[in-house]
C-alpha positions as CSV (number, residue, x, y, z in Angstrom):
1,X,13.0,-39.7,10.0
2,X,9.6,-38.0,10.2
3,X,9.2,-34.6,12.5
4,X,7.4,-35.0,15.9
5,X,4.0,-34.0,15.6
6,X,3.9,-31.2,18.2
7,X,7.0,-30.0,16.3
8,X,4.9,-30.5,12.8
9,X,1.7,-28.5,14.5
10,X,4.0,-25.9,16.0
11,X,5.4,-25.0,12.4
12,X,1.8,-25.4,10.6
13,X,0.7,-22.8,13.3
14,X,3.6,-20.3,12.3
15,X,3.3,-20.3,8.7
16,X,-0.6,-20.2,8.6
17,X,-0.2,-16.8,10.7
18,X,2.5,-15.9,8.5
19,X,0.4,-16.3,5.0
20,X,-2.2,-14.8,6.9
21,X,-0.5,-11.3,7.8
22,X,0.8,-11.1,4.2
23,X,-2.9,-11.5,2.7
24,X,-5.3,-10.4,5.0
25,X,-5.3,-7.4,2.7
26,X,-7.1,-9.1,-0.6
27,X,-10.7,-9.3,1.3
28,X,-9.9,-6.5,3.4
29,X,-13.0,-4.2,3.1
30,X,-11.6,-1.6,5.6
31,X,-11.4,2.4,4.1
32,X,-7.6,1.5,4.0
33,X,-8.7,-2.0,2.7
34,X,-10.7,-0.1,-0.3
35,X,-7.9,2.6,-0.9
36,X,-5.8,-0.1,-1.4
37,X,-7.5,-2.0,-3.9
38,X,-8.1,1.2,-5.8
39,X,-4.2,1.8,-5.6
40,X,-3.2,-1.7,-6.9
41,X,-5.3,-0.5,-10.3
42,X,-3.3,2.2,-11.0
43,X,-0.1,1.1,-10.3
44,X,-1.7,-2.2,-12.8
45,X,-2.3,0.4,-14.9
46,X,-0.1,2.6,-14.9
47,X,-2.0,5.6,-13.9
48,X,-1.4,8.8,-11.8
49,X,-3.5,9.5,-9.1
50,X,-4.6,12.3,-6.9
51,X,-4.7,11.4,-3.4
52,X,-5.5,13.5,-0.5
53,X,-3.7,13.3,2.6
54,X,-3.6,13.9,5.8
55,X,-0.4,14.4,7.4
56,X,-1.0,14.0,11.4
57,X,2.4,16.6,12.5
58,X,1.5,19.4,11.0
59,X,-2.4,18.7,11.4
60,X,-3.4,19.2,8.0
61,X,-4.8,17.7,4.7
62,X,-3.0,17.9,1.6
63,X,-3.6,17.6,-2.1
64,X,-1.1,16.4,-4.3
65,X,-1.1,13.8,-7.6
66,X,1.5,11.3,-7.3
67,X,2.9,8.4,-9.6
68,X,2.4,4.9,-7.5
69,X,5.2,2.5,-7.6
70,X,4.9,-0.2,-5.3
71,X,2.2,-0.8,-2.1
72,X,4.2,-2.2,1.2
73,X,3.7,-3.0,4.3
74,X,5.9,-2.2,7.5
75,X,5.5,-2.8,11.3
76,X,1.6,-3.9,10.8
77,X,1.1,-0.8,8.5
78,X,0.5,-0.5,4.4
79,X,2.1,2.1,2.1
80,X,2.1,3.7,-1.2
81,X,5.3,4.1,-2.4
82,X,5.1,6.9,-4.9
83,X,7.1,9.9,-6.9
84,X,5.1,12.8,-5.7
85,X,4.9,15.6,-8.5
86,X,4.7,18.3,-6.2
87,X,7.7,17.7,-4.1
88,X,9.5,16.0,-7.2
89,X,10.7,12.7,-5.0
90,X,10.2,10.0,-3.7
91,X,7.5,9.7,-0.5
92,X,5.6,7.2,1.3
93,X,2.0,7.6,2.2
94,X,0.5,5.3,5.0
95,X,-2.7,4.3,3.4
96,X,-5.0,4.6,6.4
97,X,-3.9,8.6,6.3
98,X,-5.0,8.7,2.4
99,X,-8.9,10.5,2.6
100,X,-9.5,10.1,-0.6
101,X,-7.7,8.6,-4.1
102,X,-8.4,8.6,-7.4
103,X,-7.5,7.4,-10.7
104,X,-6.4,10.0,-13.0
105,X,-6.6,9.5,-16.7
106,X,-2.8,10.0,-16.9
107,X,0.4,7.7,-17.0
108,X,2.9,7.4,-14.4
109,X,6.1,9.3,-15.2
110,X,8.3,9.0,-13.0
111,X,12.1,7.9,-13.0
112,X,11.6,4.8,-12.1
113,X,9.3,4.3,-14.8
114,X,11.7,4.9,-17.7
């Protein structure tokens, strides 16, 4: 038996939004967009980087190197999911908050790394 069309359209229509949330990152030329890109090299490399920061509830930007694990995105937002040296644990940064990143001529060390 073959699906109705309306019911065939109606599913099309979900999954093309669906595949289009989950990439509209790769052409993304947006600061966070370009901060992102940046990010997905180290962590493909294996780098540390320095990012700084700006952390909206206490009103100030912060410095800090951190080892990137993973980039994710929750509730319409992207993060870095990194082991900051500083603190020595785990954080997540919301990339549109990150001022500035870059690529430190380090490799990550973190426990998740080995």
């Amino acid at each position: 038996p073959q699906m109705p069309e309306q019911e065939r359209e109606r599913l099309f229509r979900s999954w093309k939004k669906a595949v289009t949330r989950t990439f509209d990152w790769v052409d993304d030329d947006t600061e966070a967009g370009r901060t992102r890109s940046v990010l997905q090299d180290a962590l493909s490399a294996g780098r540390r980087v320095h990012l700084t920061y700006h952390v909206p509830s206490r009103d100030e930007r912060t410095e800090r190197d951190v080892d990137p694990i993973a980039l994710d995105t929750f509730d319409g937002h992207s993060y870095l999911q990194a082991w900051c040296r500083a603190s020595e644990g785990l954080r997540m940064f919301r990339l549109d908050r990150i001022d500035e990143v870059v690529v430190l001529d380090e490799a990550t060390a973190h426990p998740a790394a080995g």
